[in-house]
C-alpha positions in Angstrom: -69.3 26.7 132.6 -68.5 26.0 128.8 -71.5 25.4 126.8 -72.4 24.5 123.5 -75.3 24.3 121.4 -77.5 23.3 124.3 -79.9 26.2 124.1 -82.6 23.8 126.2 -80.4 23.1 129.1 -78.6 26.0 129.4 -81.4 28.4 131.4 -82.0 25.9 134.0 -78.4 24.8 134.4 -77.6 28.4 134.8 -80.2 29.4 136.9 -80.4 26.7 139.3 -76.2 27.2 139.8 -76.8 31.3 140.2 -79.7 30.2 142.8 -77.7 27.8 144.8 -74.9 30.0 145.5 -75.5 32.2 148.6 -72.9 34.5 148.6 -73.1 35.6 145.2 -70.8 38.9 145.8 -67.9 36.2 147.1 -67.9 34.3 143.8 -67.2 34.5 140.2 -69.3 33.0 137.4 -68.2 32.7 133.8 -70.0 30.9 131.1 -68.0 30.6 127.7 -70.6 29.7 124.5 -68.0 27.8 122.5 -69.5 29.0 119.1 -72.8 27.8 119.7 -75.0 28.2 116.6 -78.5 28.2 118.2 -79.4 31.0 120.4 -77.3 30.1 123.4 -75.8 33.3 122.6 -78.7 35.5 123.2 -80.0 34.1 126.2 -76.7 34.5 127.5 -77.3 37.8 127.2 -80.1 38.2 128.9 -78.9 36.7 131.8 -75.9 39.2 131.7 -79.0 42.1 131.7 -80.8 40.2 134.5 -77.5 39.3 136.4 -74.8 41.9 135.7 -72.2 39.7 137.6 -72.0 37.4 135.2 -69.1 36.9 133.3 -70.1 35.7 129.6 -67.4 35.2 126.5 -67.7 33.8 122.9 -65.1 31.9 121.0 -65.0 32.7 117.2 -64.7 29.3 116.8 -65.0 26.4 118.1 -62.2 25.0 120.2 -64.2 21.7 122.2 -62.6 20.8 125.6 -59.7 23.2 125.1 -62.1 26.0 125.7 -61.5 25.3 129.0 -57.9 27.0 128.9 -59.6 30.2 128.5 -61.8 29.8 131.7 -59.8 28.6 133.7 -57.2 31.1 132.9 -59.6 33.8 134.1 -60.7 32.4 137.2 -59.4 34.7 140.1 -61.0 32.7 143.4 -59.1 30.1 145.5 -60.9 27.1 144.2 -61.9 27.1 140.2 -65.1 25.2 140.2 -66.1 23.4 136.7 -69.8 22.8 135.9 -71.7 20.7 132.9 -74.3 22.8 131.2 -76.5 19.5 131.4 -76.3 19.6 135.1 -79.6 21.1 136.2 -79.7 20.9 140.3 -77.4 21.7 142.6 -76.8 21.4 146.5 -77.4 24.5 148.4 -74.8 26.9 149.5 -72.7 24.5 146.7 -69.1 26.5 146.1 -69.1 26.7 150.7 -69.5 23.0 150.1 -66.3 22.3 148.1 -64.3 24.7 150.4 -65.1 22.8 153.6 -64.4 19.5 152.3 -61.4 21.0 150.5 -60.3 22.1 154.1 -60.8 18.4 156.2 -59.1 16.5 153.1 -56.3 18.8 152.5 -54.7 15.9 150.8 -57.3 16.1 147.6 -56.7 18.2 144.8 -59.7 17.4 143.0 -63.5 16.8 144.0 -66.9 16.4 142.7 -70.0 16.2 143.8 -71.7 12.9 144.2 -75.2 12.4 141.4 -78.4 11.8 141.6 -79.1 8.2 139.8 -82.3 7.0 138.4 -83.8 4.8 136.1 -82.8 7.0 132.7 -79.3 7.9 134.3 -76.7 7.1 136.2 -74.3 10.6 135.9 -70.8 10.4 136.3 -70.5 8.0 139.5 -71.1 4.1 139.5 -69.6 2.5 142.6 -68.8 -0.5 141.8 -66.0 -1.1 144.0 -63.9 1.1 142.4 -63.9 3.8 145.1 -62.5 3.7 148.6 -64.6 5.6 151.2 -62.3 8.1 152.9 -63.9 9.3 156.5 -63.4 12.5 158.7 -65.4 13.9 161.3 -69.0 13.7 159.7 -67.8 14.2 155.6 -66.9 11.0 153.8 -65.2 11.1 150.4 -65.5 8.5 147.7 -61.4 8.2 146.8 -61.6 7.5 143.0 -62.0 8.7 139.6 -63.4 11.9 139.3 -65.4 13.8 136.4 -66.3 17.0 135.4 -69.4 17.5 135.6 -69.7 19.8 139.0 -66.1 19.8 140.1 -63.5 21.8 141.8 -59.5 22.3 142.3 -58.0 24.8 144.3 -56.1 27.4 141.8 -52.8 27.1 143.2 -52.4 23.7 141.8 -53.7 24.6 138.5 -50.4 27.1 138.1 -48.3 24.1 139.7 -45.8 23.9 137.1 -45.8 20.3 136.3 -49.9 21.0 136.0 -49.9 24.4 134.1 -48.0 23.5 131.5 -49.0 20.3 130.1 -52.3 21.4 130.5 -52.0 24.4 128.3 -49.6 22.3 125.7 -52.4 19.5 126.0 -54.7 19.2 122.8 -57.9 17.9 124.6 -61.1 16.1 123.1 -64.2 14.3 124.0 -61.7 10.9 124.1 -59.0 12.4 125.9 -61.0 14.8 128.5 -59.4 17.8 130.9 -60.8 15.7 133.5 -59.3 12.8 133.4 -55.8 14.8 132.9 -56.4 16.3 136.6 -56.6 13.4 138.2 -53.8 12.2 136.1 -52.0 15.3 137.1 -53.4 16.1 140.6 -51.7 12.6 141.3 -48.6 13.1 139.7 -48.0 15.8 142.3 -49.1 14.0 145.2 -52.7 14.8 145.7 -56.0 12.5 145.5 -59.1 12.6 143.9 -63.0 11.8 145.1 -66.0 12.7 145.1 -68.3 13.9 147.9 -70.7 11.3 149.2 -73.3 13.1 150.6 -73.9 16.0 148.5 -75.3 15.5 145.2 -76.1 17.1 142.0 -78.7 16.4 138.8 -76.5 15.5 135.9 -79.3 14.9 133.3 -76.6 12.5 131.1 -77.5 10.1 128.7 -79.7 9.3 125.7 -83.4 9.6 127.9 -82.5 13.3 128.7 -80.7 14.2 125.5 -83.7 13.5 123.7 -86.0 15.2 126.4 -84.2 18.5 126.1 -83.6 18.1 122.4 -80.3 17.4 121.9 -80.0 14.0 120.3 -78.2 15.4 117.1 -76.2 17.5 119.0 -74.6 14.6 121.1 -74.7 12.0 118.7 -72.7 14.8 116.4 -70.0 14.9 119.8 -69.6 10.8 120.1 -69.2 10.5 116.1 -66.2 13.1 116.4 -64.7 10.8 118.9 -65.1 7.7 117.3 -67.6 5.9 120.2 -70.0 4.1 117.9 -71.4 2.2 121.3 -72.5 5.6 122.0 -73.5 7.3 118.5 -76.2 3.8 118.4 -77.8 4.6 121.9 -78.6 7.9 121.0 -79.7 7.0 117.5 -81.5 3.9 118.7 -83.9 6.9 120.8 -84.1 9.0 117.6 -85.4 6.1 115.5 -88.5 4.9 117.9 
Protein backbone atom coordinates (compact mmCIF):
# COMPACT_ATOMS: atom_id res chain seq x y z
CA UNK A 1 0.00 0.00 0.00
CA UNK A 2 1.63 3.51 -0.88
CA UNK A 3 -0.18 6.27 0.75
CA UNK A 4 -0.09 9.87 0.91
CA UNK A 5 -1.48 12.58 2.78
CA UNK A 6 -4.69 10.64 3.28
CA UNK A 7 -4.69 10.65 7.04
CA UNK A 8 -8.79 10.05 6.89
CA UNK A 9 -8.74 7.02 4.78
CA UNK A 10 -5.86 5.46 5.76
CA UNK A 11 -7.09 3.67 9.28
CA UNK A 12 -10.04 2.14 7.64
CA UNK A 13 -8.22 1.14 4.44
CA UNK A 14 -5.73 -0.43 6.63
CA UNK A 15 -7.75 -2.03 8.96
CA UNK A 16 -10.47 -3.43 6.88
CA UNK A 17 -7.34 -5.01 4.52
CA UNK A 18 -5.46 -6.48 7.98
CA UNK A 19 -9.14 -7.87 8.89
CA UNK A 20 -9.92 -9.47 5.64
CA UNK A 21 -6.84 -11.47 5.43
CA UNK A 22 -7.16 -14.86 7.33
CA UNK A 23 -4.00 -16.14 7.32
CA UNK A 24 -2.14 -13.22 8.43
CA UNK A 25 1.21 -15.28 9.39
CA UNK A 26 1.22 -16.45 5.44
CA UNK A 27 1.26 -12.89 4.12
CA UNK A 28 3.30 -9.78 4.02
CA UNK A 29 1.95 -6.25 4.49
CA UNK A 30 3.91 -3.13 3.74
CA UNK A 31 2.57 0.30 3.71
CA UNK A 32 5.09 3.07 2.35
CA UNK A 33 3.95 6.98 3.56
CA UNK A 34 5.45 8.72 0.54
CA UNK A 35 6.32 11.93 2.54
CA UNK A 36 3.03 12.52 3.89
CA UNK A 37 2.87 15.80 5.79
CA UNK A 38 -0.24 15.24 7.95
CA UNK A 39 -0.06 12.62 10.50
CA UNK A 40 -0.16 9.57 8.33
CA UNK A 41 3.05 9.00 9.83
CA UNK A 42 2.09 8.52 13.26
CA UNK A 43 -0.81 6.51 12.89
CA UNK A 44 1.29 4.38 11.05
CA UNK A 45 2.98 3.82 13.86
CA UNK A 46 0.52 2.87 15.93
CA UNK A 47 -0.59 0.29 13.83
CA UNK A 48 3.06 -1.15 13.77
CA UNK A 49 2.53 -1.18 17.97
CA UNK A 50 -0.89 -2.72 17.60
CA UNK A 51 0.15 -5.08 14.64
CA UNK A 52 3.93 -5.86 14.92
CA UNK A 53 3.82 -7.61 11.39
CA UNK A 54 3.48 -4.82 9.66
CA UNK A 55 5.94 -3.57 7.45
CA UNK A 56 5.88 0.41 7.42
CA UNK A 57 8.72 2.77 5.48
CA UNK A 58 9.01 6.57 4.79
CA UNK A 59 10.47 8.14 1.80
CA UNK A 60 12.38 11.46 2.52
CA UNK A 61 10.73 12.69 -0.18
CA UNK A 62 8.32 12.41 -2.23
CA UNK A 63 8.69 10.21 -5.29
CA UNK A 64 4.56 9.78 -6.51
CA UNK A 65 3.94 6.46 -8.44
CA UNK A 66 7.57 5.50 -8.60
CA UNK A 67 7.33 4.80 -4.84
CA UNK A 68 6.05 1.76 -6.02
CA UNK A 69 9.73 0.50 -7.09
CA UNK A 70 10.55 0.33 -3.51
CA UNK A 71 7.51 -1.92 -2.59
CA UNK A 72 7.52 -3.98 -4.89
CA UNK A 73 11.11 -4.58 -4.72
CA UNK A 74 10.53 -5.81 -1.16
CA UNK A 75 7.80 -8.06 -1.64
CA UNK A 76 8.91 -11.69 -0.93
CA UNK A 77 5.42 -13.83 -1.55
CA UNK A 78 4.45 -15.48 -4.87
CA UNK A 79 1.81 -12.88 -5.86
CA UNK A 80 2.59 -8.94 -4.99
CA UNK A 81 -0.79 -7.68 -4.38
CA UNK A 82 -1.27 -3.59 -4.83
CA UNK A 83 -3.85 -1.79 -2.80
CA UNK A 84 -5.41 2.09 -2.99
CA UNK A 85 -5.31 3.69 0.39
CA UNK A 86 -8.98 4.98 -0.64
CA UNK A 87 -10.10 1.51 -0.94
CA UNK A 88 -11.95 0.88 2.32
CA UNK A 89 -13.73 -2.80 2.01
CA UNK A 90 -12.53 -5.78 1.02
CA UNK A 91 -13.71 -9.43 0.15
CA UNK A 92 -13.02 -11.98 2.75
CA UNK A 93 -10.18 -14.26 2.81
CA UNK A 94 -8.99 -11.56 -0.19
CA UNK A 95 -5.05 -12.49 -1.06
CA UNK A 96 -6.66 -16.79 -1.19
CA UNK A 97 -8.94 -15.10 -3.69
CA UNK A 98 -6.32 -13.81 -6.20
CA UNK A 99 -4.32 -17.11 -5.84
CA UNK A 100 -7.28 -19.30 -6.88
CA UNK A 101 -8.19 -17.34 -9.80
CA UNK A 102 -4.56 -16.92 -10.49
CA UNK A 103 -4.44 -20.77 -10.55
CA UNK A 104 -7.74 -21.55 -13.14
CA UNK A 105 -6.53 -18.54 -15.54
CA UNK A 106 -2.93 -19.35 -15.59
CA UNK A 107 -2.94 -17.36 -18.75
CA UNK A 108 -3.44 -13.81 -16.70
CA UNK A 109 -0.72 -12.02 -15.36
CA UNK A 110 -2.55 -9.32 -13.88
CA UNK A 111 -6.03 -9.16 -11.96
CA UNK A 112 -8.20 -6.94 -9.90
CA UNK A 113 -10.96 -7.17 -8.09
CA UNK A 114 -14.32 -6.12 -9.46
CA UNK A 115 -15.98 -2.53 -7.38
CA UNK A 116 -18.69 -1.72 -5.73
CA UNK A 117 -20.66 1.12 -7.83
CA UNK A 118 -23.13 3.58 -6.55
CA UNK A 119 -24.60 6.69 -7.16
CA UNK A 120 -21.35 8.92 -5.92
CA UNK A 121 -18.92 6.32 -7.72
CA UNK A 122 -18.29 4.12 -10.14
CA UNK A 123 -14.35 2.88 -9.06
CA UNK A 124 -12.09 1.61 -11.50
CA UNK A 125 -14.53 -0.70 -13.66
CA UNK A 126 -17.27 0.58 -16.17
CA UNK A 127 -18.38 -2.19 -18.57
CA UNK A 128 -19.23 -0.79 -21.30
CA UNK A 129 -18.42 -3.34 -23.77
CA UNK A 130 -15.05 -3.06 -23.35
CA UNK A 131 -14.48 -6.33 -21.45
CA UNK A 132 -14.82 -9.88 -22.64
CA UNK A 133 -16.25 -12.33 -19.99
CA UNK A 134 -13.75 -15.21 -19.70
CA UNK A 135 -15.47 -18.41 -17.93
CA UNK A 136 -14.03 -21.51 -16.06
CA UNK A 137 -15.66 -23.81 -13.77
CA UNK A 138 -17.76 -21.38 -11.48
CA UNK A 139 -15.00 -18.07 -11.71
CA UNK A 140 -15.58 -15.67 -14.54
CA UNK A 141 -13.04 -13.04 -15.39
CA UNK A 142 -13.78 -9.72 -17.06
CA UNK A 143 -10.70 -9.77 -19.86
CA UNK A 144 -9.80 -5.99 -20.11
CA UNK A 145 -8.08 -3.12 -18.71
CA UNK A 146 -7.13 -3.39 -15.36
CA UNK A 147 -6.34 -0.76 -12.50
CA UNK A 148 -4.65 -0.55 -9.46
CA UNK A 149 -6.65 -0.09 -7.10
CA UNK A 150 -6.76 -3.86 -5.33
CA UNK A 151 -4.63 -5.75 -7.70
CA UNK A 152 -2.21 -8.55 -8.00
CA UNK A 153 0.65 -10.17 -10.30
CA UNK A 154 2.49 -13.14 -9.46
CA UNK A 155 6.38 -11.98 -8.68
CA UNK A 156 8.01 -14.01 -11.17
CA UNK A 157 6.76 -11.88 -13.83
CA UNK A 158 7.56 -8.76 -12.16
CA UNK A 159 11.57 -9.86 -12.44
CA UNK A 160 10.72 -11.05 -16.14
CA UNK A 161 13.36 -9.22 -17.76
CA UNK A 162 11.47 -7.48 -20.45
CA UNK A 163 9.16 -6.34 -17.18
CA UNK A 164 11.82 -5.59 -14.55
CA UNK A 165 13.68 -3.36 -16.31
CA UNK A 166 11.59 -0.98 -18.05
CA UNK A 167 9.71 -0.75 -15.07
CA UNK A 168 12.55 0.33 -12.87
CA UNK A 169 13.98 2.72 -15.89
CA UNK A 170 10.23 3.93 -16.20
CA UNK A 171 9.63 7.54 -14.70
CA UNK A 172 5.89 7.05 -13.71
CA UNK A 173 3.18 9.78 -12.85
CA UNK A 174 -0.50 10.23 -12.23
CA UNK A 175 -0.79 10.54 -16.41
CA UNK A 176 1.41 7.72 -17.15
CA UNK A 177 0.42 5.08 -14.16
CA UNK A 178 2.42 1.63 -13.09
CA UNK A 179 -0.83 0.17 -13.98
CA UNK A 180 -1.38 0.76 -17.07
CA UNK A 181 2.40 -0.25 -17.89
CA UNK A 182 1.48 -3.93 -16.49
CA UNK A 183 -0.99 -4.52 -18.71
CA UNK A 184 1.14 -3.00 -21.28
CA UNK A 185 3.80 -5.25 -20.17
CA UNK A 186 2.01 -8.30 -18.87
CA UNK A 187 0.89 -8.37 -22.60
CA UNK A 188 3.95 -7.83 -24.22
CA UNK A 189 4.97 -11.15 -22.74
CA UNK A 190 2.04 -13.07 -23.50
CA UNK A 191 -0.17 -12.85 -20.63
CA UNK A 192 -3.84 -11.22 -20.20
CA UNK A 193 -5.39 -8.89 -17.94
CA UNK A 194 -9.04 -8.84 -16.09
CA UNK A 195 -10.62 -8.37 -13.41
CA UNK A 196 -12.66 -10.71 -11.11
CA UNK A 197 -16.36 -10.58 -11.59
CA UNK A 198 -17.69 -11.79 -8.59
CA UNK A 199 -15.55 -10.48 -5.92
CA UNK A 200 -15.66 -6.91 -5.19
CA UNK A 201 -14.06 -4.25 -3.31
CA UNK A 202 -15.15 -0.46 -1.89
CA UNK A 203 -12.97 1.98 -3.85
CA UNK A 204 -14.39 5.22 -2.33
CA UNK A 205 -13.05 7.27 -5.80
CA UNK A 206 -14.20 10.45 -6.93
CA UNK A 207 -15.07 13.97 -5.89
CA UNK A 208 -18.38 12.82 -3.40
CA UNK A 209 -15.86 10.71 -1.18
CA UNK A 210 -12.82 13.01 -1.50
CA UNK A 211 -14.77 15.61 0.00
CA UNK A 212 -16.35 13.25 2.66
CA UNK A 213 -13.02 12.07 3.93
CA UNK A 214 -11.40 15.52 3.49
CA UNK A 215 -9.30 15.33 0.86
CA UNK A 216 -10.52 17.71 -1.84
CA UNK A 217 -7.16 19.82 -1.79
CA UNK A 218 -5.26 16.91 -1.68
CA UNK A 219 -6.69 15.43 -4.99
CA UNK A 220 -7.32 18.41 -6.77
CA UNK A 221 -3.42 19.32 -5.83
CA UNK A 222 -2.70 15.41 -7.71
CA UNK A 223 -4.93 16.19 -11.10
CA UNK A 224 -3.28 19.90 -11.35
CA UNK A 225 0.23 18.12 -11.37
CA UNK A 226 -0.97 16.08 -14.26
CA UNK A 227 -2.57 18.59 -16.22
CA UNK A 228 -6.43 17.02 -16.12
CA UNK A 229 -8.33 20.28 -15.76
CA UNK A 230 -11.75 18.03 -16.42
CA UNK A 231 -10.79 16.70 -13.23
CA UNK A 232 -9.17 19.60 -11.07
CA UNK A 233 -13.10 21.41 -11.91
CA UNK A 234 -15.19 18.35 -10.46
CA UNK A 235 -13.36 18.43 -7.37
CA UNK A 236 -13.43 22.21 -7.12
CA UNK A 237 -16.99 22.43 -8.40
CA UNK A 238 -17.68 20.29 -4.71
CA UNK A 239 -15.39 22.69 -2.76
CA UNK A 240 -17.23 25.80 -3.95
CA UNK A 241 -21.07 24.68 -2.95
Amino acid sequence: MLTWNRVNFLPISLQKLIDSITDINNCQIIVLDNNSDDSTWDILQDFKTKYPFLEIIRNNKHTGLNAYKKLFLKAKGKYIIEVDDDVIEFPENSHNIFESYFEDFPNYGYLAMNVVQNEHTHGGVIDDGRYKYDKRNDKTVMEGPTGGWFSAFKKKNFYHPNFFIHFMLLNFSFKNGEDGFINHKMKKIGLKSGVIKDYKCFHAQGPYYSNLFNCLERDMYKYEVVGRKDRVNLYKDLKNE
